[in-house]
One Martini backbone bead per residue (centre of mass of N, CA, C, O) as a GRO file, in nm:
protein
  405
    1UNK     BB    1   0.561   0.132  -4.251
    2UNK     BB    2   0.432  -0.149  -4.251
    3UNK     BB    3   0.721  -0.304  -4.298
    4UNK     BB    4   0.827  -0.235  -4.060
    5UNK     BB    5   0.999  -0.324  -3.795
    6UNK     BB    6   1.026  -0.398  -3.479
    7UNK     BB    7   1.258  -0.408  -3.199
    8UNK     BB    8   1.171  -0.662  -3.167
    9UNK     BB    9   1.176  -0.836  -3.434
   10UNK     BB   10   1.458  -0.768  -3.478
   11UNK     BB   11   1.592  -0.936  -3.208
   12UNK     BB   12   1.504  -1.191  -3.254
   13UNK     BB   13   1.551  -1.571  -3.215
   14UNK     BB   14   1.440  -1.745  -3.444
   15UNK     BB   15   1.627  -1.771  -3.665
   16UNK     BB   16   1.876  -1.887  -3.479
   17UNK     BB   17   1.692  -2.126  -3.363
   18UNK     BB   18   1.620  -2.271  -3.613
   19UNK     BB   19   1.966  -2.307  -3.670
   20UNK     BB   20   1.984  -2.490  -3.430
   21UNK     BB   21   1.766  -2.712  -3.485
   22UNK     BB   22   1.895  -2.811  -3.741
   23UNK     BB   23   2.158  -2.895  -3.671
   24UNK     BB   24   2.060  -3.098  -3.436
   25UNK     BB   25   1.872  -3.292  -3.652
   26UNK     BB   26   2.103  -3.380  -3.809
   27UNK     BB   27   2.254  -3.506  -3.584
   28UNK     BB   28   2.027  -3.713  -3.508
   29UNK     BB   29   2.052  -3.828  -3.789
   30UNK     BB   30   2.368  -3.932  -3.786
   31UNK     BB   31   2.331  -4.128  -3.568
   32UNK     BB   32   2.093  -4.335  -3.706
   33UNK     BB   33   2.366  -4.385  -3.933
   34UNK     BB   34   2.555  -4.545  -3.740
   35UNK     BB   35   2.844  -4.730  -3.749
   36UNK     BB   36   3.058  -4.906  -3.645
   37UNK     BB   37   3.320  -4.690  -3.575
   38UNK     BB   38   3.135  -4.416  -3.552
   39UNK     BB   39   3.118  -4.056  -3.476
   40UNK     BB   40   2.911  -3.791  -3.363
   41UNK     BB   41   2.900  -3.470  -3.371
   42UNK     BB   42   2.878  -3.168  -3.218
   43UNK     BB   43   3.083  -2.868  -3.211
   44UNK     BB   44   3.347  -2.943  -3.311
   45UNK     BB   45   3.444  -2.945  -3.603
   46UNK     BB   46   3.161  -2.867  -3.623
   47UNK     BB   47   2.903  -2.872  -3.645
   48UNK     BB   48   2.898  -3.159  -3.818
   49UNK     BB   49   3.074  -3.463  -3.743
   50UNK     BB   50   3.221  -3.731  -3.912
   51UNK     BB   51   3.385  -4.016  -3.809
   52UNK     BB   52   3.485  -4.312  -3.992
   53UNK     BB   53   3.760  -4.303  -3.813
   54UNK     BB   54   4.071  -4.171  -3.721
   55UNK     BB   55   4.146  -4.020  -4.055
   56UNK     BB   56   3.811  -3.965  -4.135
   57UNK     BB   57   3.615  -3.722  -4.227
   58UNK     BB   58   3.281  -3.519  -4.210
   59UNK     BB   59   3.231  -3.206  -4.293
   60UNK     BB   60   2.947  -2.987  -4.142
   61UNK     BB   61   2.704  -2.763  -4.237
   62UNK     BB   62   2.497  -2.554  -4.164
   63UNK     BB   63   2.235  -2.340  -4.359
   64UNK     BB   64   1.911  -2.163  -4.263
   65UNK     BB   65   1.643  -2.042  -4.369
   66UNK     BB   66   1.380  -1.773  -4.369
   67UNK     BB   67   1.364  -1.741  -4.649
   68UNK     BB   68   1.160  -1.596  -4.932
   69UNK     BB   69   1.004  -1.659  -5.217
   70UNK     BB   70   0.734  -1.573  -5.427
   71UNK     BB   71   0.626  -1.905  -5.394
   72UNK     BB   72   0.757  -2.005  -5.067
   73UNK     BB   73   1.017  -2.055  -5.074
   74UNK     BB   74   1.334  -2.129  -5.045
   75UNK     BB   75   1.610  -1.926  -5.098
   76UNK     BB   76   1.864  -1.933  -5.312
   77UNK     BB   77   2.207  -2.043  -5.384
   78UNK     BB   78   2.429  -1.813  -5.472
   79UNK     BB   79   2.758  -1.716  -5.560
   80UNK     BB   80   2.742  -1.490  -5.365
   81UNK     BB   81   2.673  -1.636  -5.076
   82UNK     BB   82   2.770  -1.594  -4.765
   83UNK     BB   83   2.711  -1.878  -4.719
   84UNK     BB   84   2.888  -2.010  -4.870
   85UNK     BB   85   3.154  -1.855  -4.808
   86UNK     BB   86   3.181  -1.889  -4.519
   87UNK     BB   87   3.229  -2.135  -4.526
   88UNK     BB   88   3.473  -2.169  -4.706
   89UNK     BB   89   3.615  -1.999  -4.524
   90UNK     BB   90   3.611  -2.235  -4.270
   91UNK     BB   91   3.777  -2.437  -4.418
   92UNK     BB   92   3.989  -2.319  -4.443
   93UNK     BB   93   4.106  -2.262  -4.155
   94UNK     BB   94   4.074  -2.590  -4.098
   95UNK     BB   95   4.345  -2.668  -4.294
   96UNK     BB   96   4.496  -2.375  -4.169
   97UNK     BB   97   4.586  -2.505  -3.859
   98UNK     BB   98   4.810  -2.473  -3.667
   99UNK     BB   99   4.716  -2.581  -3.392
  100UNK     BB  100   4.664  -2.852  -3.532
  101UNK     BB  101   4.899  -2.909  -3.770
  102UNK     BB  102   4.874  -2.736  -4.059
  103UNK     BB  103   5.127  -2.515  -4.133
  104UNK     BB  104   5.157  -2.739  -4.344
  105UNK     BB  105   5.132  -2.862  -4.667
  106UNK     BB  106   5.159  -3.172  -4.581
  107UNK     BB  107   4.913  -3.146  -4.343
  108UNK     BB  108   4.693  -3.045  -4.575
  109UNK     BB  109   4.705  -3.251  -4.736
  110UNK     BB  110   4.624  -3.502  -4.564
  111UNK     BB  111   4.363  -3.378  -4.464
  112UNK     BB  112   4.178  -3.316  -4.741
  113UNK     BB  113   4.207  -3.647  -4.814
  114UNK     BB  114   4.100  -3.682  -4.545
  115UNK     BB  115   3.815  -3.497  -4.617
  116UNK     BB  116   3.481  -3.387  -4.597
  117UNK     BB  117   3.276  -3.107  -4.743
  118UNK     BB  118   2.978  -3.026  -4.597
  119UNK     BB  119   2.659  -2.846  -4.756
  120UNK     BB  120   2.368  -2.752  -4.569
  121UNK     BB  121   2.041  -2.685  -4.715
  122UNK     BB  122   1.733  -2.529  -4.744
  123UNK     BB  123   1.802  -2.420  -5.012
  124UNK     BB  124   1.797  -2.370  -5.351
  125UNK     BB  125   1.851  -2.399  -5.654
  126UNK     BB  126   2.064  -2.205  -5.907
  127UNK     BB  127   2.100  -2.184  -6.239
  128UNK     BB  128   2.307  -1.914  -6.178
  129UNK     BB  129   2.537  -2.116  -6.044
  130UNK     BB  130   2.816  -2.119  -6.155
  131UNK     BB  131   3.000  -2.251  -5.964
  132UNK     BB  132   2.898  -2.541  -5.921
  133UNK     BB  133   2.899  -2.617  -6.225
  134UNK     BB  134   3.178  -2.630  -6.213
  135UNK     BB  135   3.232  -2.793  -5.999
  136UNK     BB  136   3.077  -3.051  -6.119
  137UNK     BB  137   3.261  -3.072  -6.387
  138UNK     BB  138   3.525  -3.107  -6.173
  139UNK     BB  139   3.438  -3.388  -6.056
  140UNK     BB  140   3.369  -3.518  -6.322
  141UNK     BB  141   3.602  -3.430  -6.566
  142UNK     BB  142   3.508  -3.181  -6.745
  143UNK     BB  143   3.695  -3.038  -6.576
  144UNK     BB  144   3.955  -2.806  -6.529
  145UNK     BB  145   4.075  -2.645  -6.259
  146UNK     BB  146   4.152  -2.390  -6.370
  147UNK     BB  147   3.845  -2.291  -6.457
  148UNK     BB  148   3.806  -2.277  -6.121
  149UNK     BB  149   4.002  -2.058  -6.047
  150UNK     BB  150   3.925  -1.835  -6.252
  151UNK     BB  151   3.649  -1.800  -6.118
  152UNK     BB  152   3.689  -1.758  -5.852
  153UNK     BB  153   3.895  -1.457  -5.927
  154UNK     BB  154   3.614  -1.316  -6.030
  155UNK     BB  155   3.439  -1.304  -5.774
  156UNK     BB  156   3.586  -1.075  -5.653
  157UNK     BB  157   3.502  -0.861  -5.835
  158UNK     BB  158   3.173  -0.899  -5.842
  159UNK     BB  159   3.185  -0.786  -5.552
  160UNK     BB  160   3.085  -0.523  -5.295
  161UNK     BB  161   3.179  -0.707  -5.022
  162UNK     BB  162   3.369  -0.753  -4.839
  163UNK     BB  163   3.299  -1.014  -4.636
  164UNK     BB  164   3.308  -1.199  -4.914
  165UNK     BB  165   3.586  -1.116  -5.040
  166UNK     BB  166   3.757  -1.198  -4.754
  167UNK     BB  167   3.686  -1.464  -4.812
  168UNK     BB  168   3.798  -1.556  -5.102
  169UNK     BB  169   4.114  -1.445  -5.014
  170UNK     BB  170   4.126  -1.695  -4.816
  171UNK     BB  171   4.071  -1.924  -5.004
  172UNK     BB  172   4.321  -1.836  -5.205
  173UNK     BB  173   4.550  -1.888  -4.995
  174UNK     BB  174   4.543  -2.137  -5.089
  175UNK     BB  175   4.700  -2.325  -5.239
  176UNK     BB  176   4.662  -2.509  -5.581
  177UNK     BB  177   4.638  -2.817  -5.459
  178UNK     BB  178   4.471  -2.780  -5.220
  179UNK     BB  179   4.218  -2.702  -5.384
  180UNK     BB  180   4.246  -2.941  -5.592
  181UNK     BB  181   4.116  -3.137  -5.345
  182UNK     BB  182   3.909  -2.958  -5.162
  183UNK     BB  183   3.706  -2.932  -5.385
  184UNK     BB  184   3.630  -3.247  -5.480
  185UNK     BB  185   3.533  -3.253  -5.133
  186UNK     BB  186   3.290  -3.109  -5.207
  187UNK     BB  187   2.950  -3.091  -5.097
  188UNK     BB  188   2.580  -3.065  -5.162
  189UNK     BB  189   2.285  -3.003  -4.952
  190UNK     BB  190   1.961  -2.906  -5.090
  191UNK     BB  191   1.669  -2.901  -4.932
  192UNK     BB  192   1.673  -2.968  -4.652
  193UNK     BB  193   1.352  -2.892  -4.495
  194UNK     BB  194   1.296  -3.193  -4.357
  195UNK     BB  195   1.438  -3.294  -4.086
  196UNK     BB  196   1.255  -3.448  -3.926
  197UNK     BB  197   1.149  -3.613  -4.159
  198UNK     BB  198   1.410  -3.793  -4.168
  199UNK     BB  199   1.446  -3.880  -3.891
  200UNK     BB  200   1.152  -4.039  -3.913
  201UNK     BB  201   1.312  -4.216  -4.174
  202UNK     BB  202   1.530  -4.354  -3.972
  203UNK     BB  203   1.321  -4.515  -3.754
  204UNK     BB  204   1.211  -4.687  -3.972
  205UNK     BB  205   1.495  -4.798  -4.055
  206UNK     BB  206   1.460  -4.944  -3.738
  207UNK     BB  207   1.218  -5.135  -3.714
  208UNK     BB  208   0.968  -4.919  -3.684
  209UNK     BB  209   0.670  -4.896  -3.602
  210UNK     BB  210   0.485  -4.619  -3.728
  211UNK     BB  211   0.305  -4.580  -3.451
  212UNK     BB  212   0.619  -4.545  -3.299
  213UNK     BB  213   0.733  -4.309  -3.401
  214UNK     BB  214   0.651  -4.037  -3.178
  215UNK     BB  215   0.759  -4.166  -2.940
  216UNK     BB  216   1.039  -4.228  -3.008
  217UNK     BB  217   1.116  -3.987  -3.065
  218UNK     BB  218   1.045  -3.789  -2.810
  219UNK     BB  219   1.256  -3.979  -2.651
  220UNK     BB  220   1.511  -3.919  -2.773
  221UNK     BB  221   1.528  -3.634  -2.807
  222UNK     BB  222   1.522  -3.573  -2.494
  223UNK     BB  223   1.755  -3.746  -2.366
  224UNK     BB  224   2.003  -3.618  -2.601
  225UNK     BB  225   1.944  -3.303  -2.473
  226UNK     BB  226   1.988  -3.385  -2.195
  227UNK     BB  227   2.261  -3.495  -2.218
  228UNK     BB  228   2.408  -3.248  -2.321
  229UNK     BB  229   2.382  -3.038  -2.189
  230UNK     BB  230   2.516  -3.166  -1.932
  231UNK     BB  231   2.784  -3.209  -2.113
  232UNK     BB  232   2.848  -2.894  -2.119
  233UNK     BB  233   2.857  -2.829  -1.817
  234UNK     BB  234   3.121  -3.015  -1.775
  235UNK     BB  235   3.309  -2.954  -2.021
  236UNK     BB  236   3.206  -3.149  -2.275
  237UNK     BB  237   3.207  -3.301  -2.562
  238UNK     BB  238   3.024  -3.356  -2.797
  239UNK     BB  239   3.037  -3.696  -2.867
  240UNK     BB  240   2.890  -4.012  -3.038
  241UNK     BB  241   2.921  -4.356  -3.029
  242UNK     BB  242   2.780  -4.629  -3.153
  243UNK     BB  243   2.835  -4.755  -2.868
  244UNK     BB  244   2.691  -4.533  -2.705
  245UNK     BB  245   2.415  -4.508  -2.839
  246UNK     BB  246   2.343  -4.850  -2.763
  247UNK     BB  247   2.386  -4.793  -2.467
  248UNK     BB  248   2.176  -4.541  -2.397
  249UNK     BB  249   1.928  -4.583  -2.647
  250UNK     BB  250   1.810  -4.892  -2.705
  251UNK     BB  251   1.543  -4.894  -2.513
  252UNK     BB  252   1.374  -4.738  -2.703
  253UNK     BB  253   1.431  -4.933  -2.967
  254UNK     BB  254   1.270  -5.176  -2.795
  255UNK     BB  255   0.990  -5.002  -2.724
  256UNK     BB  256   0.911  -4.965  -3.015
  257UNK     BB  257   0.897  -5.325  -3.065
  258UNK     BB  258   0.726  -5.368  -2.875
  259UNK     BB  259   0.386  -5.465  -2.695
  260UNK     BB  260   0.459  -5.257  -2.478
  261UNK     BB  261   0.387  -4.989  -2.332
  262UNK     BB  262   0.412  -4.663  -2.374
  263UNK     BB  263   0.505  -4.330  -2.214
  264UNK     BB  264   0.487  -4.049  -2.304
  265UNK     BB  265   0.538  -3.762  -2.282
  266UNK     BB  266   0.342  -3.550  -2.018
  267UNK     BB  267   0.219  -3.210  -1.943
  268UNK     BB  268  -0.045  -3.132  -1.772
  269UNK     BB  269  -0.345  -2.963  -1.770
  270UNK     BB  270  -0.449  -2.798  -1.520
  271UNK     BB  271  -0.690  -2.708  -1.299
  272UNK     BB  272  -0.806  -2.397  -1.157
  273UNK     BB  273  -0.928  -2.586  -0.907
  274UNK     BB  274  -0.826  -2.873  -0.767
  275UNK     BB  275  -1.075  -2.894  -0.502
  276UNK     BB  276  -1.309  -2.923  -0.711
  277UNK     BB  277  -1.284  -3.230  -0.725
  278UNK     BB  278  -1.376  -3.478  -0.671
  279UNK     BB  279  -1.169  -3.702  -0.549
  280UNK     BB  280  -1.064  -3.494  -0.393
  281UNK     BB  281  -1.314  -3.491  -0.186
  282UNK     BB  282  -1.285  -3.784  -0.128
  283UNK     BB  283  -1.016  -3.722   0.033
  284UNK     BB  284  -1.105  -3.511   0.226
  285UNK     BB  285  -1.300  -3.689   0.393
  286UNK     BB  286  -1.071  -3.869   0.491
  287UNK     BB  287  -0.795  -3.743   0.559
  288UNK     BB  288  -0.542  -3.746   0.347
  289UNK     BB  289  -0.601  -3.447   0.305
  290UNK     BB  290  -0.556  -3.080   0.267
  291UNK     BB  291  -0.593  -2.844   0.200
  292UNK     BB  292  -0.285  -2.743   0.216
  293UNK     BB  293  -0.250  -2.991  -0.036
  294UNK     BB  294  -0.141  -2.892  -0.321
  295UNK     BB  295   0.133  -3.054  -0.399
  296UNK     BB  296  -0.051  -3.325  -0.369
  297UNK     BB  297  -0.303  -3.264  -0.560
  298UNK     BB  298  -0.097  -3.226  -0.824
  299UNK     BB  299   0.001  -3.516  -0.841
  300UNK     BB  300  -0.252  -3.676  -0.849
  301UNK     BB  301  -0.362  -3.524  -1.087
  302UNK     BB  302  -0.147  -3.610  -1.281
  303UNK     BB  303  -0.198  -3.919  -1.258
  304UNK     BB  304  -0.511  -3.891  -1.385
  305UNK     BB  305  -0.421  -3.748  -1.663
  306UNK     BB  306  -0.222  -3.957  -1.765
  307UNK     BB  307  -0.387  -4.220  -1.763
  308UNK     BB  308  -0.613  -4.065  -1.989
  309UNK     BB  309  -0.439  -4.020  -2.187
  310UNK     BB  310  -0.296  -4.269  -2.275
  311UNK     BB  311  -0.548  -4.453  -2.298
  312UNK     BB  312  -0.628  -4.227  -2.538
  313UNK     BB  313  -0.341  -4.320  -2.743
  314UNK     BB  314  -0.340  -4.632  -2.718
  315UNK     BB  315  -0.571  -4.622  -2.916
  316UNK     BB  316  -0.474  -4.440  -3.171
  317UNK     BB  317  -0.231  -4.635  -3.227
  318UNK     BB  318  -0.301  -4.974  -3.161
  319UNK     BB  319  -0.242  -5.068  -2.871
  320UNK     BB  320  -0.536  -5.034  -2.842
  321UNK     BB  321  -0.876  -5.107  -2.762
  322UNK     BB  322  -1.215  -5.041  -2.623
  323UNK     BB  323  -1.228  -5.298  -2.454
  324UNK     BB  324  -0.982  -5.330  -2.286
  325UNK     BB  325  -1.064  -5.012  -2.137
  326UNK     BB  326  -1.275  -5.146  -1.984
  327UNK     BB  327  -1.185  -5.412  -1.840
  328UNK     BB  328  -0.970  -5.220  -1.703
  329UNK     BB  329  -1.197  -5.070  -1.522
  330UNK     BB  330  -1.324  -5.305  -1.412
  331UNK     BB  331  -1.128  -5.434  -1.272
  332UNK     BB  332  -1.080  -5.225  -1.052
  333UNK     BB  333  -1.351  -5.223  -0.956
  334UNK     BB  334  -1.396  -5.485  -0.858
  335UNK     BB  335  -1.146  -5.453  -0.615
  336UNK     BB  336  -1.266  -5.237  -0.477
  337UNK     BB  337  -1.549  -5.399  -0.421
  338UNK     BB  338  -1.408  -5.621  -0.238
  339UNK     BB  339  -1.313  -5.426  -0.028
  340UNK     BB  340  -1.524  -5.242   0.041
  341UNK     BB  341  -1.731  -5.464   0.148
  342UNK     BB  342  -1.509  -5.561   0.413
  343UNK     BB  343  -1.381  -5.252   0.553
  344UNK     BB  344  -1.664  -5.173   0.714
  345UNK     BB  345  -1.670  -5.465   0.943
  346UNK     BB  346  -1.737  -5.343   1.289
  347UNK     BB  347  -1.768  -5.072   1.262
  348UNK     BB  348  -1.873  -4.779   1.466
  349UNK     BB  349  -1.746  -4.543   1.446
  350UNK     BB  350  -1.611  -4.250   1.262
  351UNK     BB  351  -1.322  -4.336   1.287
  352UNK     BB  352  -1.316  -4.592   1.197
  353UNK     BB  353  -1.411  -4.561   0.945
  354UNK     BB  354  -1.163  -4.362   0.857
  355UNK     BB  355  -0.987  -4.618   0.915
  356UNK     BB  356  -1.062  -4.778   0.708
  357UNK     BB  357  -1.066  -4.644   0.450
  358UNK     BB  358  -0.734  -4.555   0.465
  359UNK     BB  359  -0.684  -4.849   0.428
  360UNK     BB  360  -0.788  -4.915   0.178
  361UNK     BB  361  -0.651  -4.698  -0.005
  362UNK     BB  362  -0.379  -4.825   0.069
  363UNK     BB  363  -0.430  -5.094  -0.093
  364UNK     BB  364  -0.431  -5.006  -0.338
  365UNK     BB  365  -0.234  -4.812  -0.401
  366UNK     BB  366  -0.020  -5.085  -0.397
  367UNK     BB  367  -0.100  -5.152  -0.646
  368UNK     BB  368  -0.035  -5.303  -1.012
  369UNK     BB  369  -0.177  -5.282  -1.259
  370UNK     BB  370  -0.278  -5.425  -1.577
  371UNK     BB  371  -0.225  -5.419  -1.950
  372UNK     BB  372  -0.206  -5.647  -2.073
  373UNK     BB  373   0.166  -5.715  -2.087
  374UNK     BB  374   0.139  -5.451  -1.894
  375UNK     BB  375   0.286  -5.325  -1.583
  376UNK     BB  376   0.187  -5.078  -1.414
  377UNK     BB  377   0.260  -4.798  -1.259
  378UNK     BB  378   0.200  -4.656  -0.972
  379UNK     BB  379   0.099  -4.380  -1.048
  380UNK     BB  380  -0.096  -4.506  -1.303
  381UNK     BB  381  -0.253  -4.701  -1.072
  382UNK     BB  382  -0.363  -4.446  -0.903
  383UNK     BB  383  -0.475  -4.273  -1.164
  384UNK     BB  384  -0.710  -4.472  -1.186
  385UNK     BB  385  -0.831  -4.414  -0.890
  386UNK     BB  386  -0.862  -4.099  -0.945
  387UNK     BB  387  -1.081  -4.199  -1.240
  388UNK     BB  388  -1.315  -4.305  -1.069
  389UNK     BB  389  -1.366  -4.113  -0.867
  390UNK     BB  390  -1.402  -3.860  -1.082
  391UNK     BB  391  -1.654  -4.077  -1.216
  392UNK     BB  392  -1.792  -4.209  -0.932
  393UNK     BB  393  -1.703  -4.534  -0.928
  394UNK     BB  394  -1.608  -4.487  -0.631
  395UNK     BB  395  -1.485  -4.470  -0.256
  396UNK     BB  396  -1.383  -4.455   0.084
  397UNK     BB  397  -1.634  -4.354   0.236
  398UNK     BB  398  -1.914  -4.556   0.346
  399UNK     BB  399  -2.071  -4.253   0.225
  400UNK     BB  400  -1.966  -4.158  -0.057
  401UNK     BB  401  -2.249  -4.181  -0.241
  402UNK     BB  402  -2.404  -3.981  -0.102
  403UNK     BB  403  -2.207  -3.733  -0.112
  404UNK     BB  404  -2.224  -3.754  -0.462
  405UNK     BB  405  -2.516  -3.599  -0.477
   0.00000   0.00000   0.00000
């Protein structure tokens, strides 16, 4: 009973989602191989298909396993594997597709031998794999396709599964000359579990700084995401053309070699209390928010903590030193003091107070920040403002540092 599954875990759908994370990843890796005239699709003619012209494509499968052997590896691909046949059998299909114009002889002659097709897998190789050794030795013209259709023919006999029988008899309903195309132009790459790590071995060879290769990542997956999803709502097929590619998202790969700060995408975790801050206490004192502006209270929070995120990311990556970031918490804190001193002079009464305050800080909020050779969005130069308020160095109202104790 202790291996027995909950009815949760039954239905998860864990292993089905990250078989489509292996394909969408395999897909951003075709992307980032792409030649001038060549389009590469995610689930249009396959799970992945590249066109290399006009009438050549490279039909690709992909079956990823969550399932381990003993030493804890991917386990192997044997000659009676339901993953392999179901693909053979997927192929055997739109080979023989009436709808596409394949329902002749003529017509599937020509698709078979202007297409390859590829089945990808992090399953491992298995030395008892007899149809591959064969199909291997047929490819290289050690062996001649009888001795593979026969083995073919054989492979039915051996299993008890009707699914996999079923699909063995639809791959021999192809003539015997389609059939020794076929074989011919089938490719395996099996063993290729670590897919990310591919794609980012592809931006590498785009020559990304490698410091910059997880900021580049994340832009890109994200961005191409988001892409997809759109045109999939609009009922358009993804399919993306090298020309297409270079001109949606070349900018992500000119941000990764450029000397230019890039900003990484960030979701912060917010205070649980937000009214709590020491800023936002300093901006409730002058009345520029209110207690109930809570919505604008997590604006702010989010501006004070991405400026400091990264801040600290740009550090760790080497595209700034500590000394640089000193620098310029120094320079902003200048400009404050610079207003600050000035701002209220003439000022009478309490009001008055308060309107210098918030003119203060509306001149600086206005303000764009520089770092290095890159200048700050107002967003991040205004959460620079609320970075050094909420460290105490800073504040609007003429008593703010009485308050600060």
């Amino acid at each position: 009973m202790a291996n027995e599954k909950s009815f949760t875990e039954k239905t998860s759908a864990d292993s089905t989602s990250i078989g489509f994370e292996y394909q969408y990843y395999y897909f951003l890796d075709r992307l980032l191989n792409l030649k001038p005239g060549q389009s590469v699709g995610l689930e249009v003619k396959d799970d992945v298909h590249t066109a290399l012209n006009a009438d050549f494509n490279i039909l690709v499968q992909l079956k990823h396993t969550v399932q381990n052997n003993a030493k804890g590896d991917p386990i192997a691909l044997t000659e009676l594997d339901s993953d392999l046949w179901k693909t053979l059998y997927n192929w055997s299909q739109v080979i023989s597709d009436s709808a596409e114009g394949r329902g002749s002889h003529v017509a599937q002659q020509r698709f078979v031998e202007n297409t390859r097709f590829h089945l990808v897998s992090n399953k491992s190789h298995s030395r008892s794999n007899q149809l591959l050794q064969i199909v291997d030795r047929y490819q290289s013209g050690e062996e001649d396709f009888e001795k593979l259709l026969t083995h073919l023919k054989s492979l039915k006999s051996k299993t008890g599964d009707d699914s996999i029988k079923g699909y063995i008899e639809a791959v021999l309903q192809l003539s015997p000359d389609i059939l020794e195309i076929f074989f011919r132009h089938i490719r395996l790459e099996l063993e290729l579990d670590d897919i990310i790590g591919r794609v980012k071995a592809s931006l590498l060879a785009k020559i990304i700084d490698n410091d910059k290769i997880e900021t580049v990542f994340a832009r890109l997956d994200s961005n191409i995401r988001t892409d997809n999803f759109i045109a999939i709502k609009r009922g358009e097929s993804i399919v993306i053309s090298f020309d297409d590619f270079m001109k949606r998202y070349k900018r992500i790969f000119d941000d990764g070699r450029t000397k230019k700060l890039v900003y990484p995408r960030f979701t912060p975790e917010l205070p649980d209390d937000i009214f709590a801050q020491k800023f936002i206490k300093r901006l409730l004192e002058i009345g520029d928010i209110t207690d109930s502006d809570e919505e604008l209270a997590i604006d702010y929070t989010t501006y004070k903590l991405r400026i400091s995120r990264y801040l600290e990311q740009w550090v760790q990556e080497g595209d700034l030193v500590r000394d640089e970031i000193e620098s310029f918490h120094e320079e902003v804190f200048v400009r404050w003091r610079n207003e600050f001193r000035v701002a209220f002079r003439g000022c009478i009464g309490p009001q008055q107070i308060i309107d210098a305050a918030m003119d203060l800080l509306m001149t600086l909020r206005r303000d764009q920040f520089s770092l290095g050779e890159t200048e700050l969005t107002t967003t991040l130069s205004n959460g620079e403002l609320y970075y050094l308020s909420d460290a105490g160095q800073i504040g609007w109202h003429k008593d703010w540092s009485v308050n600060e104790q």
